[in-house]
C-alpha positions as CSV (number, residue, x, y, z in Angstrom):
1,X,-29.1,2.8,4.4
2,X,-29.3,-0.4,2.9
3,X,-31.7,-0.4,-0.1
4,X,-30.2,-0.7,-3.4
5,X,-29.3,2.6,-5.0
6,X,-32.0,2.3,-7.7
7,X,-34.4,2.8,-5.2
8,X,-32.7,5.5,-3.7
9,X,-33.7,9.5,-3.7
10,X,-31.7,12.1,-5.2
11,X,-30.8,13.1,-1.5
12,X,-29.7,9.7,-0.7
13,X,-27.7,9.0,-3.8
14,X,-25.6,12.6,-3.1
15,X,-25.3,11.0,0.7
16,X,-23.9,7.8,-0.7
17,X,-21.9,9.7,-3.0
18,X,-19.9,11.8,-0.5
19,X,-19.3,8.9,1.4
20,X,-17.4,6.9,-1.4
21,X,-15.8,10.0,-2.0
22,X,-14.3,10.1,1.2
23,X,-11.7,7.6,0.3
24,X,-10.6,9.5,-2.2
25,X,-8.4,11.6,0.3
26,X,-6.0,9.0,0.0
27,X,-5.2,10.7,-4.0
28,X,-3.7,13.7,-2.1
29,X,-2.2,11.8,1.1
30,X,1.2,11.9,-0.2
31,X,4.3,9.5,0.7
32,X,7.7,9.7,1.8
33,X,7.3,12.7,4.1
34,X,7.1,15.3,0.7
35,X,4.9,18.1,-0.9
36,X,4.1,17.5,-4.6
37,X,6.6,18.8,-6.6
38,X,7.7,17.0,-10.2
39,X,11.4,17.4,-9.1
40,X,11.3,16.0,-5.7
41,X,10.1,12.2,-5.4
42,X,6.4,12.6,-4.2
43,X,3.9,10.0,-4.4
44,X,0.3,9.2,-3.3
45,X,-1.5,6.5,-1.2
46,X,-3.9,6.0,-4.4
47,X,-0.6,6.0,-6.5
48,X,1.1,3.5,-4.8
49,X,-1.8,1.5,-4.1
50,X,-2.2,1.3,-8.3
51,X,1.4,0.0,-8.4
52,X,0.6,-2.7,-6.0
53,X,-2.4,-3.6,-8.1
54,X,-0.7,-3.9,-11.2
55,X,2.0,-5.7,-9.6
56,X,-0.2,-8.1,-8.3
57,X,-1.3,-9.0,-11.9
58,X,1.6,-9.7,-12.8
59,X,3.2,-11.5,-9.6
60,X,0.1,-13.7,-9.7
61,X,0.9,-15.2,-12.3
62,X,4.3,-15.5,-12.1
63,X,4.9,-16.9,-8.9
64,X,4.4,-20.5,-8.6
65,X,1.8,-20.3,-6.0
66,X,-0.3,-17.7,-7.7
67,X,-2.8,-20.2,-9.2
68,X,-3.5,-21.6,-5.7
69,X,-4.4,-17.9,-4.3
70,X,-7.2,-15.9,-4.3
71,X,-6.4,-13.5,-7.1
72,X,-9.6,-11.0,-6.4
73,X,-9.1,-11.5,-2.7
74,X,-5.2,-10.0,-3.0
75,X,-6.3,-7.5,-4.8
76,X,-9.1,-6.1,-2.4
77,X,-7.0,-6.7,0.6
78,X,-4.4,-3.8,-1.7
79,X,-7.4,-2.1,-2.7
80,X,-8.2,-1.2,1.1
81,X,-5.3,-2.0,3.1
82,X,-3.7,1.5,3.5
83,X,-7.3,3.3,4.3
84,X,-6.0,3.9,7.8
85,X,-3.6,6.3,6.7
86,X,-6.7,9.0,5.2
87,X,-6.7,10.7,8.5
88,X,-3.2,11.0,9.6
89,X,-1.6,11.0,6.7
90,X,1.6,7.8,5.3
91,X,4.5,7.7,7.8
92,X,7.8,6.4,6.5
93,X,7.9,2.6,7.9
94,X,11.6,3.0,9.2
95,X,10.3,6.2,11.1
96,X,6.9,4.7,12.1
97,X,6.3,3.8,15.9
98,X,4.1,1.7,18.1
99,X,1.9,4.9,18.7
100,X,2.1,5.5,15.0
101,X,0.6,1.9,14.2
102,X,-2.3,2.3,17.3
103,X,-3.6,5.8,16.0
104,X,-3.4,4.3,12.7
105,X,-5.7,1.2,13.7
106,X,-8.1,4.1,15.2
107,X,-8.2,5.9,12.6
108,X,-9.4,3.1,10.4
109,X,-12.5,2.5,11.9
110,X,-13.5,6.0,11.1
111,X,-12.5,6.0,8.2
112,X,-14.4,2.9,7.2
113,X,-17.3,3.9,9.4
114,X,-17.8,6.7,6.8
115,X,-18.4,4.6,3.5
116,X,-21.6,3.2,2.7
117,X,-22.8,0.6,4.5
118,X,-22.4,-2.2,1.9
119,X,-18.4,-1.1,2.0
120,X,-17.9,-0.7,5.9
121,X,-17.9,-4.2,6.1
122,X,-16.0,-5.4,3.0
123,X,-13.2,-2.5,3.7
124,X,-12.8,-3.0,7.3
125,X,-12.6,-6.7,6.6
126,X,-10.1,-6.7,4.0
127,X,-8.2,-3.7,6.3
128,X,-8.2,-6.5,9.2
129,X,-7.1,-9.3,7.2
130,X,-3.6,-7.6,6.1
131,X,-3.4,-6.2,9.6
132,X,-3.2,-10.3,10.9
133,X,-1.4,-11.7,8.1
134,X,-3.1,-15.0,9.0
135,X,-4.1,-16.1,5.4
136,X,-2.1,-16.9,1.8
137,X,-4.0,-13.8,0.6
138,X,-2.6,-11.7,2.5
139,X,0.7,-13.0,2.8
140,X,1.1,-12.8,-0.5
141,X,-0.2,-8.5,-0.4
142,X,2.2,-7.9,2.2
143,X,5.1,-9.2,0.0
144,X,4.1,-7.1,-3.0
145,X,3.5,-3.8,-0.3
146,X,6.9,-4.3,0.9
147,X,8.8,-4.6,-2.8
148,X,6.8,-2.3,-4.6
149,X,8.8,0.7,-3.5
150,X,12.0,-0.7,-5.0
151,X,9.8,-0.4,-8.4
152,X,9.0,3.1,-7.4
153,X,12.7,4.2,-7.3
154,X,13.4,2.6,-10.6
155,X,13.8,6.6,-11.9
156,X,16.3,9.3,-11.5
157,X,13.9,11.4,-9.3
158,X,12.5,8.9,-7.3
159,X,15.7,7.2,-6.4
160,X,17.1,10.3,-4.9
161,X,14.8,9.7,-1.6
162,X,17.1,6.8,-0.4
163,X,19.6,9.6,0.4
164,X,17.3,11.9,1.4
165,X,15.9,9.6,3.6
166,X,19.1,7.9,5.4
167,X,17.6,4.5,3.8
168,X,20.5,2.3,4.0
169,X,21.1,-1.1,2.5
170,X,20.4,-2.7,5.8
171,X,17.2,-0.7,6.1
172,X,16.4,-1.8,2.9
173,X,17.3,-5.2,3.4
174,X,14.9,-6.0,6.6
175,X,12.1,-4.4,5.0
176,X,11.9,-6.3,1.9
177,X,13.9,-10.4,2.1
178,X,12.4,-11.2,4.8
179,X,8.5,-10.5,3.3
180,X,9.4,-12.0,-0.1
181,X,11.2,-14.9,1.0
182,X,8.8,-17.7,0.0
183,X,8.1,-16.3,-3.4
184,X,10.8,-16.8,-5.4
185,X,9.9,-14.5,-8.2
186,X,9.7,-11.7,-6.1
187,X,12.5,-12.6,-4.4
188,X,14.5,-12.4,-7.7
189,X,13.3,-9.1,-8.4
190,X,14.3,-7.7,-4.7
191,X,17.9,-9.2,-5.1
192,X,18.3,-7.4,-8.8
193,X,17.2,-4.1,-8.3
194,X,18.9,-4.1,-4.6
195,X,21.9,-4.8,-5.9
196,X,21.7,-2.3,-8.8
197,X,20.5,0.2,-6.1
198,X,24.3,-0.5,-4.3
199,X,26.6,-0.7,-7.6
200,X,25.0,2.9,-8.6
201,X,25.8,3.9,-5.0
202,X,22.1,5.3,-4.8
203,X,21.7,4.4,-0.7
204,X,22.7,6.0,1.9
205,X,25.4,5.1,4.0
206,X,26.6,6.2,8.0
């Protein structure tokens, strides 16, 4: 269907409707291996794909080489880089495996498959694009992915996962320098709240 929506019938508008709305599962794929429950940290895809957004506002214009980037580019590659995870659901990435990543990848292309056409493209292509880290753009997305859960556990509930979890400081330490280590900002902000993580004792140790 690739008329414009103002020439559409009723019928096709409802059609294009239910597609769109099909990325909306990721408001009730929910992180960190939980159910939704206000005492137990428990967080959506859509959630923490908002954080990363707003982050991204910020970090862009922060970080020295934020003018030089792409600032609506960063933001679509956030937008759709996590649609993979609609049909299987977010695996921890200290727990996820090789077979996790491949039925991942799989999954996307349904996933995108079932948007309207003008989206498939723009999705999948934005999906891709984080997936080969080959541009500033998306560089600069995976750094704000990978620190963005340090934000999220920035509150007495949240924090609690670390333990529950067996995150270490080690974990926690090749998950997040190494992605942030060319922006200085961010890497000021992963070094702070790390190390306030460790002096409150809030990871877990062997």
């Amino acid at each position: 269907m690739d008329t414009s929506p103002l020439t559409c019938t009723d019928e096709e508008i409802l059609t294009i409707a239910h597609q769109l709305v099909s990325a909306y599962a990721l408001k009730k794929t929910i992180r960190y291996g939980t159910a939704r429950d206000k005492n137990l940290h428990a967080e959506s895809v859509a959630e923490h794909v908002f954080a990363i957004t707003f982050l991204a506002h910020y970090f862009l214009e922060v970080e020295p080489i934020g003018p030089s980037l792409d600032a609506q580019k960063v933001k679509s590659i956030l937008l759709f880089h996590d649609f993979g995870e609609i049909k299987h659901g977010d695996i921890v990435t200290y727990h996820k495996t090789n077979e996790d990543v491949e039925r991942e990848q799989a999954a996307a292309n349904e996933v995108f498959a079932a948007l309207p056409p003008p989206l498939q493209k723009i999705g999948y292509d934005y999906w891709i694009e984080y997936e080969e880290q080959k541009t500033p753009e998306s560089h600069f997305a995976y750094a704000i992915d990978k620190m963005e859960p340090l934000f999220e556990l920035l509150d007495p509930v949240n924090e609690k996962s670390l333990k529950r979890l067996k995150i270490t400081y080690e974990m926690n330490v090749s998950n997040k320098f190494k992605p942030v280590a060319q922006y200085p900002v961010m890497k000021r902000f992963v070094e702070v709240i790390s190390n306030d993580l460790v002096r409150r004792d809030i990871f877990w140790k062997e």
